[in-house]
N, CA and C atoms as a LAMMPS dump frame, in Angstrom:
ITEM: TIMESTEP
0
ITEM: NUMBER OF ATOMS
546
ITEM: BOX BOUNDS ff ff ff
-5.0000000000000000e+02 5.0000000000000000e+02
-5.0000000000000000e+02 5.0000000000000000e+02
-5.0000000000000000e+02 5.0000000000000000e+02
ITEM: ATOMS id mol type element x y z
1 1 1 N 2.348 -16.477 2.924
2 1 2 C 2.206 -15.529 4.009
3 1 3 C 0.746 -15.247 4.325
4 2 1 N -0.634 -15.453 3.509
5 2 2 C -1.531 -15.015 3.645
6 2 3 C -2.477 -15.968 3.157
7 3 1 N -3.647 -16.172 3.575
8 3 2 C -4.679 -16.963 3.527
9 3 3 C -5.776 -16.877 2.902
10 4 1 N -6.01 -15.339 2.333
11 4 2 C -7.324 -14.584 1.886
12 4 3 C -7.437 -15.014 0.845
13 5 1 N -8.863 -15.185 0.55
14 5 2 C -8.975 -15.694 -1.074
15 5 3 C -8.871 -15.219 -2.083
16 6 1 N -8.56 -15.693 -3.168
17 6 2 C -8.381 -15.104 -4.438
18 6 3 C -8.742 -16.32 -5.561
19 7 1 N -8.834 -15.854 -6.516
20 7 2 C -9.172 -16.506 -8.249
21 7 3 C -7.546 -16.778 -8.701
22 8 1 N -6.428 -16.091 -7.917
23 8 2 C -5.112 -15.997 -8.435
24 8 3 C -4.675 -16.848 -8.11
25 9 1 N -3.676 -17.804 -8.111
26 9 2 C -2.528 -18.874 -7.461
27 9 3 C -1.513 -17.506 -7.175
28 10 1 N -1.449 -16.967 -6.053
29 10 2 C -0.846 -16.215 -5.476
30 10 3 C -0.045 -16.512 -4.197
31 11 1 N 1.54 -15.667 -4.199
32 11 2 C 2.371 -16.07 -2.81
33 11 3 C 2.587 -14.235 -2.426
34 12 1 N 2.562 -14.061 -1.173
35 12 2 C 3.317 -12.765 -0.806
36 12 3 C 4.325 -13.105 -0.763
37 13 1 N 5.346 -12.023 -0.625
38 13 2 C 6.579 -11.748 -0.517
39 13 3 C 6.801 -10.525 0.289
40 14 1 N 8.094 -10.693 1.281
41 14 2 C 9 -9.22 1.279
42 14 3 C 10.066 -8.64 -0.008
43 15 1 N 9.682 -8.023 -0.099
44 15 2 C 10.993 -7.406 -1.114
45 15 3 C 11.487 -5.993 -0.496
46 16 1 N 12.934 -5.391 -1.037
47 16 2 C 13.204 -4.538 -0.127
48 16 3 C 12.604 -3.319 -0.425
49 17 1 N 12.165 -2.477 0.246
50 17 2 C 11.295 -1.215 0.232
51 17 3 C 11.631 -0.239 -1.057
52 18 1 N 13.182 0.149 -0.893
53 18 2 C 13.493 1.184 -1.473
54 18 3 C 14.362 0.292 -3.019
55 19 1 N 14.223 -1.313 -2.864
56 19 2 C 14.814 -2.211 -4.3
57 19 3 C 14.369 -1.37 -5.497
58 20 1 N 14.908 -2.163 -6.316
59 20 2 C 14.367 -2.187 -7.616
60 20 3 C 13.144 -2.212 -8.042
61 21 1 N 12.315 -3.405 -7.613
62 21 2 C 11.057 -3.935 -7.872
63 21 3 C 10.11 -2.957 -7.479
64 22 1 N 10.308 -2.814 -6.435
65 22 2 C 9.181 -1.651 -5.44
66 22 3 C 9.447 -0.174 -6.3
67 23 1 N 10.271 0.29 -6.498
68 23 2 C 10.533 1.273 -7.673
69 23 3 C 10.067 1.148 -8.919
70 24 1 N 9.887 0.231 -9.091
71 24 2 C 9.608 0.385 -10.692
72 24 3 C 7.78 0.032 -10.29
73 25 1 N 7.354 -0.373 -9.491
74 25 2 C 5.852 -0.518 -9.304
75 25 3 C 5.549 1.058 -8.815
76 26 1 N 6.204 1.813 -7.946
77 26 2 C 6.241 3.164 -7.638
78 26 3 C 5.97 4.05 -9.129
79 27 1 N 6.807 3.716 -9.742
80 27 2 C 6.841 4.591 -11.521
81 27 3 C 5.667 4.207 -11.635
82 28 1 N 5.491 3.015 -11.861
83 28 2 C 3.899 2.397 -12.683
84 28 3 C 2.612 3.151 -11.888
85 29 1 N 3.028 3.074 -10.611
86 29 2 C 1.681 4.138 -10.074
87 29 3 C 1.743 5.592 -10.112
88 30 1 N 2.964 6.166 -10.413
89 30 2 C 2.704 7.533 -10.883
90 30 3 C 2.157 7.625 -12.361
91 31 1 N 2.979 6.722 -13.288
92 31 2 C 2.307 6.914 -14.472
93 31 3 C 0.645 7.121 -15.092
94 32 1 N 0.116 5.546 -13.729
95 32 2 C -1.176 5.586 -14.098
96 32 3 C -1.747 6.656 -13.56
97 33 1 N -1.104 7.221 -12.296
98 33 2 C -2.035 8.229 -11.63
99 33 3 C -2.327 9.616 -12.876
100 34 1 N -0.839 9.762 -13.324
101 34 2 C -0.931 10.959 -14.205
102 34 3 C -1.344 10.885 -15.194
103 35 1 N -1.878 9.598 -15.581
104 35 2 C -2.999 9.664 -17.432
105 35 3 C -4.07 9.795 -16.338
106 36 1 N -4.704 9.239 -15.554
107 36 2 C -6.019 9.216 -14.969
108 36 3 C -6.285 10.764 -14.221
109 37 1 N -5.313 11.531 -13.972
110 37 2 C -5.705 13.03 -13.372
111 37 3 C -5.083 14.268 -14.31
112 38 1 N -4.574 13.719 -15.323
113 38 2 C -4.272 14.375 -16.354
114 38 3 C -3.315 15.707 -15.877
115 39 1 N -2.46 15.173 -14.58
116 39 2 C -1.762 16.579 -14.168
117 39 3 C -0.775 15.726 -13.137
118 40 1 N 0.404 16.383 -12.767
119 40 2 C 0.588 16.419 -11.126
120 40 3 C 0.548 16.72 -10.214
121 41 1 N -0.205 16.479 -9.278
122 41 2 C -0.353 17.293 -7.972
123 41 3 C 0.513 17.727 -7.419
124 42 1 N 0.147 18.636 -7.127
125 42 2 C 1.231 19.926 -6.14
126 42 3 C 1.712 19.419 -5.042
127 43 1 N 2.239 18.462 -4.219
128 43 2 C 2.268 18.266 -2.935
129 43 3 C 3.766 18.706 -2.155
130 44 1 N 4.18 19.056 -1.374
131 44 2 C 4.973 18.891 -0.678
132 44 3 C 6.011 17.625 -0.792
133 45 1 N 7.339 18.649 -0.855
134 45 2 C 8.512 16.684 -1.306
135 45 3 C 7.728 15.604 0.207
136 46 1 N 8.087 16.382 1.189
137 46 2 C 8.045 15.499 2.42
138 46 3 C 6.715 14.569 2.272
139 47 1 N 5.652 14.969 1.562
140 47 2 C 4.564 14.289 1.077
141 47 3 C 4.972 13.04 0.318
142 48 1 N 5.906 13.366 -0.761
143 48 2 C 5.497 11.976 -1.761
144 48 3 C 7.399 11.632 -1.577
145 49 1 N 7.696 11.225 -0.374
146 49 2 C 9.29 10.635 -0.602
147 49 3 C 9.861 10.173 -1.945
148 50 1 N 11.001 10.096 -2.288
149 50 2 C 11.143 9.605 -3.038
150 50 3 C 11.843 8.099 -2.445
151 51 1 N 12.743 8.194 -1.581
152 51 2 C 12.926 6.712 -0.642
153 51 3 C 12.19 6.718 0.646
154 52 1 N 11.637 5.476 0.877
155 52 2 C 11.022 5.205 2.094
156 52 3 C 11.787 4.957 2.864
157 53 1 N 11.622 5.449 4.945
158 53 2 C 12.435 5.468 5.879
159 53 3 C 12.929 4.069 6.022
160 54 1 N 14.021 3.952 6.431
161 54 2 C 14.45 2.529 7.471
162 54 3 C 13.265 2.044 8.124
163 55 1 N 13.281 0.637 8.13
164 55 2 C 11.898 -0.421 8.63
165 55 3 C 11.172 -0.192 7.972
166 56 1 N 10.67 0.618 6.654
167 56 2 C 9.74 0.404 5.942
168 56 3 C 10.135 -1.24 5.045
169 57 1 N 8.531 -1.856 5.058
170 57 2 C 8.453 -3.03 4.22
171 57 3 C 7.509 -2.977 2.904
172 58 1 N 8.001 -3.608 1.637
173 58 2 C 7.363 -3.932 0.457
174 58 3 C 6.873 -5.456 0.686
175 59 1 N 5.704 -5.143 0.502
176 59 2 C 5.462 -6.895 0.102
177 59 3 C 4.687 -6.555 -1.12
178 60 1 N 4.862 -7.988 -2.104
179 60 2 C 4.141 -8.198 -3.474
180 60 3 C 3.894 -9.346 -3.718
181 61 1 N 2.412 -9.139 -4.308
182 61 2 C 1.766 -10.715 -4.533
183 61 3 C 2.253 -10.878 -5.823
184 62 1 N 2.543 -12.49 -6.096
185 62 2 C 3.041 -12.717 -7.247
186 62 3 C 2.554 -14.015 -7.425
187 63 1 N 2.341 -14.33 -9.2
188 63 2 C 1.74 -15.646 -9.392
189 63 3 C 2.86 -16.714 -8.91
190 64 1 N 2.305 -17.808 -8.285
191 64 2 C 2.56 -19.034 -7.871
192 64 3 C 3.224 -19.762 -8.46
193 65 1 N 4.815 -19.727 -8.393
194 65 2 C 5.369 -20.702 -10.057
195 65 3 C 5.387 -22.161 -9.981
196 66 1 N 4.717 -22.432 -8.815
197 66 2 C 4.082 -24.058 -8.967
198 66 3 C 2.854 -23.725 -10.3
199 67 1 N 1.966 -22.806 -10.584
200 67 2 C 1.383 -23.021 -11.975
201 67 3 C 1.691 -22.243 -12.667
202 68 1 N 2.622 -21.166 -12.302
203 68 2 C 3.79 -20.563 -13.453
204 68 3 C 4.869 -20.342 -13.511
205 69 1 N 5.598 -21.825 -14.015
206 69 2 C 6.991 -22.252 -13.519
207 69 3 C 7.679 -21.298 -14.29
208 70 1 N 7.394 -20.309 -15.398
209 70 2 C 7.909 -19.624 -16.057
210 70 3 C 8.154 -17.978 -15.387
211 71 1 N 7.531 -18.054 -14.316
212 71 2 C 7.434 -16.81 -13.61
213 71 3 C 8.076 -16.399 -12.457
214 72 1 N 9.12 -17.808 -11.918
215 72 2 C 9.299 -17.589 -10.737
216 72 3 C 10.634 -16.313 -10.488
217 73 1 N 10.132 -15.241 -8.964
218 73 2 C 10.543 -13.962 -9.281
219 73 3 C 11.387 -13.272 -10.544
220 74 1 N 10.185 -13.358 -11.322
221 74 2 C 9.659 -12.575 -12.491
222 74 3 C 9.11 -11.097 -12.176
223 75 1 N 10.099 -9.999 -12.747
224 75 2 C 9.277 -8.754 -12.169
225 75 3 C 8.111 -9.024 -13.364
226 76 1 N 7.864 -9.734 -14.125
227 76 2 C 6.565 -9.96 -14.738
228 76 3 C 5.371 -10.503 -13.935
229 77 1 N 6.05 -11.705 -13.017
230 77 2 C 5.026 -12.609 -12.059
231 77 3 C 4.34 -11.649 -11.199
232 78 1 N 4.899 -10.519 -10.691
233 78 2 C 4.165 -9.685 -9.824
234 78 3 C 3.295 -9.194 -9.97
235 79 1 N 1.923 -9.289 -9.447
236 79 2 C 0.801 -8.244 -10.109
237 79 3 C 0.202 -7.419 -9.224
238 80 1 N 0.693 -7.288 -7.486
239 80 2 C 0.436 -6.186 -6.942
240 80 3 C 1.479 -6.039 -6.009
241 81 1 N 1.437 -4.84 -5.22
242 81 2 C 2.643 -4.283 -4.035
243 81 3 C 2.183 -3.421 -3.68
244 82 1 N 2.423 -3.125 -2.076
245 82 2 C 2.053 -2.009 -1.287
246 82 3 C 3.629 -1.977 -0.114
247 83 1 N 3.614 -0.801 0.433
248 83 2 C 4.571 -1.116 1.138
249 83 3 C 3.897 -0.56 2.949
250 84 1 N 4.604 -0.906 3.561
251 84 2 C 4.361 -0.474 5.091
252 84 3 C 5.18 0.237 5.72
253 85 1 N 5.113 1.444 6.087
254 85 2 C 6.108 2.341 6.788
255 85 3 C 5.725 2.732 8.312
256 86 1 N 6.514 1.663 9.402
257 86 2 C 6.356 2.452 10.987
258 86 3 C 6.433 3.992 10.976
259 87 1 N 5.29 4.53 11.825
260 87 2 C 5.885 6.111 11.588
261 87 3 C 6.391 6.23 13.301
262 88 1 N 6.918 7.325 13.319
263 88 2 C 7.639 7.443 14.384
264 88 3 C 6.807 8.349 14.473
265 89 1 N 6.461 8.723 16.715
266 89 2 C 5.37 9.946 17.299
267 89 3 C 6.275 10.814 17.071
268 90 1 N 5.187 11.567 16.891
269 90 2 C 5.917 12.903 16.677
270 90 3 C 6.782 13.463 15.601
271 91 1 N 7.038 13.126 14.671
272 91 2 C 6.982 12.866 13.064
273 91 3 C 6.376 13.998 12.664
274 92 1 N 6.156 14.858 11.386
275 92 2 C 5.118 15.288 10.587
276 92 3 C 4.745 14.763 10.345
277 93 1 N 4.867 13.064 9.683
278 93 2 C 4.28 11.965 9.102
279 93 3 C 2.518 11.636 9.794
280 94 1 N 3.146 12.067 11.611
281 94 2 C 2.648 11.42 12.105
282 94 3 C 1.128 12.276 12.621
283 95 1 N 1.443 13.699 12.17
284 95 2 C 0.324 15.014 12.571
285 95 3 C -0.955 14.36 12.19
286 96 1 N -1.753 14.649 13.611
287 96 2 C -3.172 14.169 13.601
288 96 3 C -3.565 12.498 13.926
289 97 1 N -2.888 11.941 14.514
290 97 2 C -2.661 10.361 14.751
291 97 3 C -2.333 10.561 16.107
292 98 1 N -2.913 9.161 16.863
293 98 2 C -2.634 9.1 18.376
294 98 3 C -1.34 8.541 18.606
295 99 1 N -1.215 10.092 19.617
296 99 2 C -0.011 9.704 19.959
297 99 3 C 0.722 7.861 20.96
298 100 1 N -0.261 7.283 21.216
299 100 2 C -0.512 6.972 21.794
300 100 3 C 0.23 5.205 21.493
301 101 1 N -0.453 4.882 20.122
302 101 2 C -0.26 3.989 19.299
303 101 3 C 0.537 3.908 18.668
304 102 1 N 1.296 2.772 18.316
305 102 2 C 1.67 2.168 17.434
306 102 3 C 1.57 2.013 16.079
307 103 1 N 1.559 2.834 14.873
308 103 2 C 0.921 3.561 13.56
309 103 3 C 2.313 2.844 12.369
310 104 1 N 1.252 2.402 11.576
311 104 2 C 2.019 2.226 10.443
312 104 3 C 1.116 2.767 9.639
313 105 1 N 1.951 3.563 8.084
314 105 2 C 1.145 3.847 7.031
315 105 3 C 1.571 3.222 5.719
316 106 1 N 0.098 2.87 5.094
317 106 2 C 0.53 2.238 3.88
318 106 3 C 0.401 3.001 2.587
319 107 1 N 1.382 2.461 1.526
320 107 2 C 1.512 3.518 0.707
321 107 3 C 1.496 3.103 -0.821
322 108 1 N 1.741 3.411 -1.632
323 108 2 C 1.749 2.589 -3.121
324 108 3 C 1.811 1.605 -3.123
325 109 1 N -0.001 1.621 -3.226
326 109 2 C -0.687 0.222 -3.456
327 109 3 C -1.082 0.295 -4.909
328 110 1 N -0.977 -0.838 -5.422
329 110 2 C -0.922 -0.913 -6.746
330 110 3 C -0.737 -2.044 -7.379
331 111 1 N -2.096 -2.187 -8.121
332 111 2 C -2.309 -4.19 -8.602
333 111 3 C -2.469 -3.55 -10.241
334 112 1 N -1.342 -3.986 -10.74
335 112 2 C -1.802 -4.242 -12.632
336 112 3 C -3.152 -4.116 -12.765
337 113 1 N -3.316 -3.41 -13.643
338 113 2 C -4.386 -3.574 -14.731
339 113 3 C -5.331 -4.884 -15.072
340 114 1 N -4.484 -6.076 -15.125
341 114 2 C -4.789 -7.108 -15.617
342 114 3 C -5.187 -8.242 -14.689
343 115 1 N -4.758 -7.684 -13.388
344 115 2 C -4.769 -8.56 -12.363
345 115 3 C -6.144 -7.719 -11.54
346 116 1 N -6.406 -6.799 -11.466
347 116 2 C -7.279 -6.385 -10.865
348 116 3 C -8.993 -7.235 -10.973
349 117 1 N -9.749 -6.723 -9.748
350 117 2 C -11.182 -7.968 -9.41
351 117 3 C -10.53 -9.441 -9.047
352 118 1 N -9.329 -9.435 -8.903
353 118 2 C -8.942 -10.856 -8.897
354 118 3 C -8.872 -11.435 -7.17
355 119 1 N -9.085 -10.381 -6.398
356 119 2 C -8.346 -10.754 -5.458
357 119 3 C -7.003 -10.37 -4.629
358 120 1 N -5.987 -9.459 -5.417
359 120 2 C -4.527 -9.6 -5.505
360 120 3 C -4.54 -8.54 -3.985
361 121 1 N -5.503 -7.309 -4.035
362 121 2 C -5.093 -6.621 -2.985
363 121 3 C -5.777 -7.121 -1.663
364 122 1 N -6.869 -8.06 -1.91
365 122 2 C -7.529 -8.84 -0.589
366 122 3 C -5.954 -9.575 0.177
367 123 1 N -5.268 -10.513 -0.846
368 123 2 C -4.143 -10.856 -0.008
369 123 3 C -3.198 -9.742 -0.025
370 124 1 N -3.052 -9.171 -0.231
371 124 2 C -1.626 -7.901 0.337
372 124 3 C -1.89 -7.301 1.402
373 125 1 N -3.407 -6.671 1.497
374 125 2 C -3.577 -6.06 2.894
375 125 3 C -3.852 -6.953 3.945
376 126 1 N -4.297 -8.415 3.259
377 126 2 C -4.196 -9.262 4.693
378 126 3 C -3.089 -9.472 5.384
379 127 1 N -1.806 -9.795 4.178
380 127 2 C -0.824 -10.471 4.625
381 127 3 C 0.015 -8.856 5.35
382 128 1 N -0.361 -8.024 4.81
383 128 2 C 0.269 -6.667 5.374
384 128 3 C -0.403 -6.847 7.203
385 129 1 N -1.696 -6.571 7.012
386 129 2 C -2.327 -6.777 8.364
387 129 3 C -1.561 -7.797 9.817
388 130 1 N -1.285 -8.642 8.918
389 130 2 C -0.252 -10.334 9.919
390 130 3 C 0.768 -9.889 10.16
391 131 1 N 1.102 -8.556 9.216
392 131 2 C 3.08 -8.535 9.385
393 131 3 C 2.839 -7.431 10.548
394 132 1 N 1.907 -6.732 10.086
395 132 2 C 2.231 -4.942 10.92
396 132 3 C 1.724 -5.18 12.568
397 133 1 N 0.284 -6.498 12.681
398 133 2 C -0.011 -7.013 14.211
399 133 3 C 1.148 -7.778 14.66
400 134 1 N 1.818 -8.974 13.808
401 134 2 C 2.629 -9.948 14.634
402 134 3 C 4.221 -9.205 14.713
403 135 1 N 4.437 -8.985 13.601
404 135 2 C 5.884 -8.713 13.503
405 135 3 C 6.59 -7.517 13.95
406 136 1 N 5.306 -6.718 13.899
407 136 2 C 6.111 -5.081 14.16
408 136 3 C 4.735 -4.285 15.288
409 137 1 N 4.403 -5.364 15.832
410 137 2 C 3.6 -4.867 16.814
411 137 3 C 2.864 -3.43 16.787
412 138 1 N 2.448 -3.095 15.611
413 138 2 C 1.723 -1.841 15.241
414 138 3 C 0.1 -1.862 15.75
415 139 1 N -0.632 -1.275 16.182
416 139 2 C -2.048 -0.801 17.053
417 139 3 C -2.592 -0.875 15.719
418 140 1 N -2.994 0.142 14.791
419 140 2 C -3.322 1.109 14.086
420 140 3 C -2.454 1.327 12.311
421 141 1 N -3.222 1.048 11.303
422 141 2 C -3.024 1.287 10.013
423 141 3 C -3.693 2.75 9.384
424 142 1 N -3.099 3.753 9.126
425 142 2 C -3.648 4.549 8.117
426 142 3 C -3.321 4.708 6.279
427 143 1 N -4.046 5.359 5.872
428 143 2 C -3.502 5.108 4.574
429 143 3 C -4.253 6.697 3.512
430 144 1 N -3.653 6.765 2.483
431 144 2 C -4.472 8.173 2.114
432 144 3 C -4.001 7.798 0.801
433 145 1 N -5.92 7.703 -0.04
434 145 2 C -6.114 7.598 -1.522
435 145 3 C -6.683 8.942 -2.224
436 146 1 N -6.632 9.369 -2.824
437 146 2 C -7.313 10.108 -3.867
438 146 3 C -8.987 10.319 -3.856
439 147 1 N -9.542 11.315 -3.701
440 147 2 C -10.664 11.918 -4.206
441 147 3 C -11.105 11.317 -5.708
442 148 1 N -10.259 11.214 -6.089
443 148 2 C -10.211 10.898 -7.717
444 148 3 C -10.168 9.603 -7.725
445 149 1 N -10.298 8.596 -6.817
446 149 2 C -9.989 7.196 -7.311
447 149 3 C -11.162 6.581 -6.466
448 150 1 N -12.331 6.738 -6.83
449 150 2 C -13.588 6.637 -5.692
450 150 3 C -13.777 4.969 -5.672
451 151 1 N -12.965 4.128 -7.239
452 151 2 C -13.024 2.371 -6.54
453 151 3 C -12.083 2.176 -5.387
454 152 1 N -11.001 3.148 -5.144
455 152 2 C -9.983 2.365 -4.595
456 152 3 C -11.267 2.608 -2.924
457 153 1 N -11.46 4.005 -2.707
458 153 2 C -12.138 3.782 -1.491
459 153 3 C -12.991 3.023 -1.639
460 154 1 N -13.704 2.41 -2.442
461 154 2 C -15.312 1.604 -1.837
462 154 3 C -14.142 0.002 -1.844
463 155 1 N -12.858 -0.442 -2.401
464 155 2 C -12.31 -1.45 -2.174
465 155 3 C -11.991 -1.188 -0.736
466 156 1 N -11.277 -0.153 -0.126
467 156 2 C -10.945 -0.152 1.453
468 156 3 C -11.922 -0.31 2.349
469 157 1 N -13.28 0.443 1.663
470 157 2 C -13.996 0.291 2.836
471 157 3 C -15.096 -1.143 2.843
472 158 1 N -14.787 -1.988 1.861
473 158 2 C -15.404 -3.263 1.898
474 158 3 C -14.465 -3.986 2.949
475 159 1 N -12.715 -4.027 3.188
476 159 2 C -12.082 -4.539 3.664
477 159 3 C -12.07 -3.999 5.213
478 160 1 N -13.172 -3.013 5.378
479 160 2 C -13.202 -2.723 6.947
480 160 3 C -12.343 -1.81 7.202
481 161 1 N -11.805 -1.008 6.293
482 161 2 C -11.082 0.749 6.588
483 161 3 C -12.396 1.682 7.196
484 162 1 N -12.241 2.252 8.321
485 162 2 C -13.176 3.69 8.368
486 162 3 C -12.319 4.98 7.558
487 163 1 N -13.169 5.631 7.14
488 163 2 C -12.229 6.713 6.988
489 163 3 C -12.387 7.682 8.335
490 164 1 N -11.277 8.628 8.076
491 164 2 C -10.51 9.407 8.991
492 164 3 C -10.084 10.629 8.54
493 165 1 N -9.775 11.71 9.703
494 165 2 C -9.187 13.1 8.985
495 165 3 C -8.072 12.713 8.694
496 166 1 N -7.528 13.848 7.317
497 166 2 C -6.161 13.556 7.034
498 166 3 C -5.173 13.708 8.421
499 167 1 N -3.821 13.026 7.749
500 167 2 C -2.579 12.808 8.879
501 167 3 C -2.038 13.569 7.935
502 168 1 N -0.81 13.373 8.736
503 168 2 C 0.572 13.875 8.183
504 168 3 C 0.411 15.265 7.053
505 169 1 N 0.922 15.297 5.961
506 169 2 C 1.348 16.146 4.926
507 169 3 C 0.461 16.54 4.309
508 170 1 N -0.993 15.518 4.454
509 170 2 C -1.954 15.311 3.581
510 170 3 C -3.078 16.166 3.528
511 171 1 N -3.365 16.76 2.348
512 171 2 C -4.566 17.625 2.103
513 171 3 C -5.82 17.416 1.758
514 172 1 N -7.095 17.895 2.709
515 172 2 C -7.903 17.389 1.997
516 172 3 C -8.648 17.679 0.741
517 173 1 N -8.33 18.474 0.269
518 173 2 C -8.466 19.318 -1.103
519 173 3 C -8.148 17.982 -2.386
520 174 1 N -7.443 16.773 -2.274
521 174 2 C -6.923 15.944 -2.858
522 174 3 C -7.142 14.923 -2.031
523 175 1 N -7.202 14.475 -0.953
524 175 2 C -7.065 13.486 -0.287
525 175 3 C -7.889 12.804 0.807
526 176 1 N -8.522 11.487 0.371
527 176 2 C -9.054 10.839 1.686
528 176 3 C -8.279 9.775 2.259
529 177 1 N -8.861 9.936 3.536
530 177 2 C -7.484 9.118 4.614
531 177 3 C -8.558 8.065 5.808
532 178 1 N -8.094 6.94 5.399
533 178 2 C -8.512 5.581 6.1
534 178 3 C -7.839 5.442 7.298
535 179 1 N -8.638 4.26 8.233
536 179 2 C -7.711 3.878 9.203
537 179 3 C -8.14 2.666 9.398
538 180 1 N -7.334 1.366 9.682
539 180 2 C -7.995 0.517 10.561
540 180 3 C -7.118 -0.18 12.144
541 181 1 N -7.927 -0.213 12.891
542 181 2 C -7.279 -0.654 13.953
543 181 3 C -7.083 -2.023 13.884
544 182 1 N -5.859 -2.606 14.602
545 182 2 C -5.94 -4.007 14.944
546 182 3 C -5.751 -4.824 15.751
């Protein structure tokens, strides 16, 4: 699905949003979030869903089982996932976003431990980028990381994210919020 380089023998995938797989990478990013902030944040349910809406998409990069024939869909082979959610105008989702556009937001992004510097999220947000311009005719990507996670922003903003005021649910007391157009 995606072209961007990497050190990985990597394939994207769709998988289904609210599956198995995408759930259990969901756990893995609360877990890490909560050793790394040593708490849980207070947010609003409507903030942190627990299922993502209809037309939301998961994609996950996973090693290549042409050189790891032992891996093929392996929830082991996977070493990152993000998912993509159309928001609908006029939404809470959607507070502070032009009305105007076409808006998808992306959400638990999250590359292993082991896989990370490799590359893994250069192809997810590319191949995310191809799906949300060609397939679902979206304008406009936002996304909202942590105060507390100051690599993940200097990774977005190498990939050409500006940041932006928060949208939707999001506080800035906890939260910075990207955008990129496309």
């Amino acid at each position: 699905m995606s072209s961007a380089h990497t050190s990985l023998p990597l394939i994207v995938r769709k998988e289904e949003a609210n599956g198995p797989l995408c759930q259990q990478f969901k756990e893995e990013m609360k877990t890490e979030l909560s050793h790394l902030l040593g708490h849980r944040m207070q947010l609003p349910p409507e903030a942190r869903p627990q299922l993502l809406p209809g037309g939301s998409v998961c994609l996950v990069a996973e090693l290549d089982s042409c050189h790891e024939p032992q891996s093929q869909h392996s929830p082991k082979s996977v070493v990152g996932s993000l998912c993509l959610i159309p928001l609908q105008p006029g939404s809470g989702c959607a507070k502070n976003l032009p009305a105007q556009a076409r808006v998808g937001e992306i959400k638990r992004v999250l590359t292993r431990p082991a896989y990370r510097r490799h590359g893994a999220q250069r192809v997810l947000l590319t191949a995310n980028e191809d799906l949300a311009r060609m397939e679902l005719s979206l304008h406009l990507l936002v996304l909202e990381t942590l105060h507390a996670l100051p690599e993940a922003q200097k990774m977005y903003e190498s990939y050409g994210w500006k940041r932006r005021e928060t949208f939707g649910f999001y506080d800035a007391t906890y939260s910075v919020c990207y955008e990129k157009w496309l």
